[in-house]
C-alpha positions as CSV (number, residue, x, y, z in Angstrom):
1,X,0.0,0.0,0.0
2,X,1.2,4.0,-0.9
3,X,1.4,5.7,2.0
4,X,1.8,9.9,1.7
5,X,4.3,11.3,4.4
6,X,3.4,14.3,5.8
7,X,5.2,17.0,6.6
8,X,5.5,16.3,10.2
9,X,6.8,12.6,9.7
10,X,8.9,14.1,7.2
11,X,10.5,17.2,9.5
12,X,10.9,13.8,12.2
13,X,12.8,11.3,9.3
14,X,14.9,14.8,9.1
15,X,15.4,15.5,12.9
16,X,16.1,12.1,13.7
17,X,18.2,10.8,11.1
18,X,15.4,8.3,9.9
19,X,16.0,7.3,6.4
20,X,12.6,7.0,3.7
21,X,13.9,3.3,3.5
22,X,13.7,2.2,7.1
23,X,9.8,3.6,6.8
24,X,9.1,2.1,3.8
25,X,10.0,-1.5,5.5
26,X,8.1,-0.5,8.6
27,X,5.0,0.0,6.8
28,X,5.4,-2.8,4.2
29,X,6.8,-5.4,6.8
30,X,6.2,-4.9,10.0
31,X,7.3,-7.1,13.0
32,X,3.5,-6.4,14.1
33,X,0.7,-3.8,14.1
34,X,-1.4,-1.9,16.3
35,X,-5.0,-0.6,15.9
36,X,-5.6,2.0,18.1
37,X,-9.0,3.3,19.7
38,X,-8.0,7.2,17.9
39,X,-8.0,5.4,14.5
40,X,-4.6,5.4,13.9
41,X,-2.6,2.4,12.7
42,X,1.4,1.7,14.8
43,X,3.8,-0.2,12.1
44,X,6.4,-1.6,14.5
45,X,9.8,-3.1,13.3
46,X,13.1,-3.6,14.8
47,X,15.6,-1.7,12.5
48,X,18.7,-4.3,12.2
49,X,20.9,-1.3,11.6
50,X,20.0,1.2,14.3
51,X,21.3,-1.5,16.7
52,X,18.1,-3.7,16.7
53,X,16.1,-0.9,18.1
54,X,12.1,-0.7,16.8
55,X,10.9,2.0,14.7
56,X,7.3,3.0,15.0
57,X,5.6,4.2,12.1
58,X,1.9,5.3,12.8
59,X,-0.7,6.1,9.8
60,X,-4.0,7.7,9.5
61,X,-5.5,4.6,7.3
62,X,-8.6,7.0,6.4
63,X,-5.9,8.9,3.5
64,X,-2.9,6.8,3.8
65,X,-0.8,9.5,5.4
66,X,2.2,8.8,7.8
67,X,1.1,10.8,10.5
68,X,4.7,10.8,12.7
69,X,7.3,8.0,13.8
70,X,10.3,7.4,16.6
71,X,12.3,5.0,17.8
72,X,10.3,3.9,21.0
73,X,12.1,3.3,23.9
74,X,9.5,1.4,25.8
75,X,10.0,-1.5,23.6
76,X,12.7,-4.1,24.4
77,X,14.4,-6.4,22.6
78,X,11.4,-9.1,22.6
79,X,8.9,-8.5,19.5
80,X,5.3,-9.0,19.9
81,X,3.0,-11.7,18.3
């Protein structure tokens, strides 16, 4: 699926050193997914090359839009199933 970035996400990939690549693979093939109760969809996937640590990539579904992403630091080493 074509997902838009918006200019948020994008001023984040910028910030934090993300690379379009690394999003891309979130979104296409994630380690897992949330649905949240506001509607949004969380990608998660651990990034081999930013030490293992997971990348979460959440989406407005509604317009395919990346709405914002980060490395999250609450998650360890162990990847949901």
């Amino acid at each position: 699926m074509k997902y838009d970035i918006s200019g948020h996400a994008r001023d984040m990939m910028n910030e934090r050193q993300i690379p379009e690549e690394w999003v891309m693979e979130t979104l296409n093939s994630p380690d897992y997914s949330e649905e949240k109760e506001d509607g949004t969809t969380h990608y998660i996937k651990a990034i081999i090359e930013h030490g293992s640590r997971f990348l979460r990539v959440i989406t407005n579904p509604m317009d395919l839009r990346v709405v914002t992403l980060f490395f999250d630091r609450r998650l360890k080493k162990e990847v949901k199933k």
